[in-house]
KOLVEXNU-959404 format. One record per residue (C-alpha): x, y, z; residue in three letters. Coordinates in steps of 0.2 Angstrom, whole numbers, padded with zeros to 4 digits, always signed. Each point is the difference from the previous one (the first is absolute). Example, Ala and Ser with C-alpha at 12.3 -4.5 7.8 and 13.67 -1.06 7.14 Angstrom:
BEGIN
+0062-0022+0039Ala +0006+0017-0003Ser 
***
This chain:
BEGIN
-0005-0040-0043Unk +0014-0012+0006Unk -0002-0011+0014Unk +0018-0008+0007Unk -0002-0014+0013Unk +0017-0002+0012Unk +0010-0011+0003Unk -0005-0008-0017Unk +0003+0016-0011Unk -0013-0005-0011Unk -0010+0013-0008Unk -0018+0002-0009Unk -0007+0015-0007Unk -0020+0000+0004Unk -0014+0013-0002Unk -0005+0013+0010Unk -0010-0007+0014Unk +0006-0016+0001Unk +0000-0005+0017Unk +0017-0005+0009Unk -0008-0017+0003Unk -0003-0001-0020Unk +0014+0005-0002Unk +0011-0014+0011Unk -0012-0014-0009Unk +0006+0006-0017Unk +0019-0001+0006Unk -0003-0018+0004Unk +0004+0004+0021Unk -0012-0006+0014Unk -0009+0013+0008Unk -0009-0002+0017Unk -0019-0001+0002Unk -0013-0009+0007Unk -0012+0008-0006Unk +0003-0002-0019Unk +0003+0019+0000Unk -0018+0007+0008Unk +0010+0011+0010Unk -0003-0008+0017Unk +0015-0011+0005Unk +0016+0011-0002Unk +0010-0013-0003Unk +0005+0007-0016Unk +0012+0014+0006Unk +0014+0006-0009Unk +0014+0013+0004Unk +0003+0015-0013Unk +0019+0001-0002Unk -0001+0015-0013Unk -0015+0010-0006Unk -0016+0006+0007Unk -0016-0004+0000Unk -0016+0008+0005Unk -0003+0002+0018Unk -0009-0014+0009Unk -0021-0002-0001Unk -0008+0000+0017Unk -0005-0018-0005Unk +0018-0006-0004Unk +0006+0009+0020Unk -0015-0009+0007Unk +0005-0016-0009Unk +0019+0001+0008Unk -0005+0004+0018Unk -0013-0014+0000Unk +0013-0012-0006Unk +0015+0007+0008Unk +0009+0004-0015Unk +0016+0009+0000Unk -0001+0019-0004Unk +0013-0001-0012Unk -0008-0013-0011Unk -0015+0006-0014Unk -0015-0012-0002Unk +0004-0003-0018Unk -0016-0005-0006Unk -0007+0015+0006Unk +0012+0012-0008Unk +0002+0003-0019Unk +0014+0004-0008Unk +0003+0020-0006Unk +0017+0000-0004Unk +0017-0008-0001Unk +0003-0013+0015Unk +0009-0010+0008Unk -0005-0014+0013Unk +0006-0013+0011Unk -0007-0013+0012Unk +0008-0008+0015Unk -0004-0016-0006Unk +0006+0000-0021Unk 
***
């Protein structure tokens, strides 16, 4: 599956269920986290421009209300990677 980060372009083909966060530290681009990717911090959220992904856990929804994460950003070390993507992050 192809993984394209904006506004760089840049492209990777990883394996099924690869996490997002994976995913981001394979393209060379900072990601967020405190927490070295537990699943804790949500600082690691990133915006889904094209594609889907599964619906969130009920750990990844508690996770963004306890931190105050915006609904429109995924955690992306706790989503895996099923199909074509393509993310951004307000910071790249």
């Amino acid at each position: 599956m192809k993984v394209r980060f904006l506004p760089s372009n840049h492209v990777i083909e990883v394996e099924p269920n690869v996490t997002l966060f994976e995913a981001a530290q394979r393209a060379g681009l900072p990601v967020g986290s405190s927490c070295g990717a537990a699943g804790t911090c949500g600082r690691c959220g990133l915006r889904i421009v094209d594609g889907s992904l599964s619906p969130p856990t009920p750990h990844e929804i508690k996770v963004v209300q306890d931190n105050r994460v915006s609904d429109s950003l995924r955690l992306s070390c706790m989503v895996s990677v099923t199909s074509d993507i393509t993310v951004t992050a307000d910071y790249w």
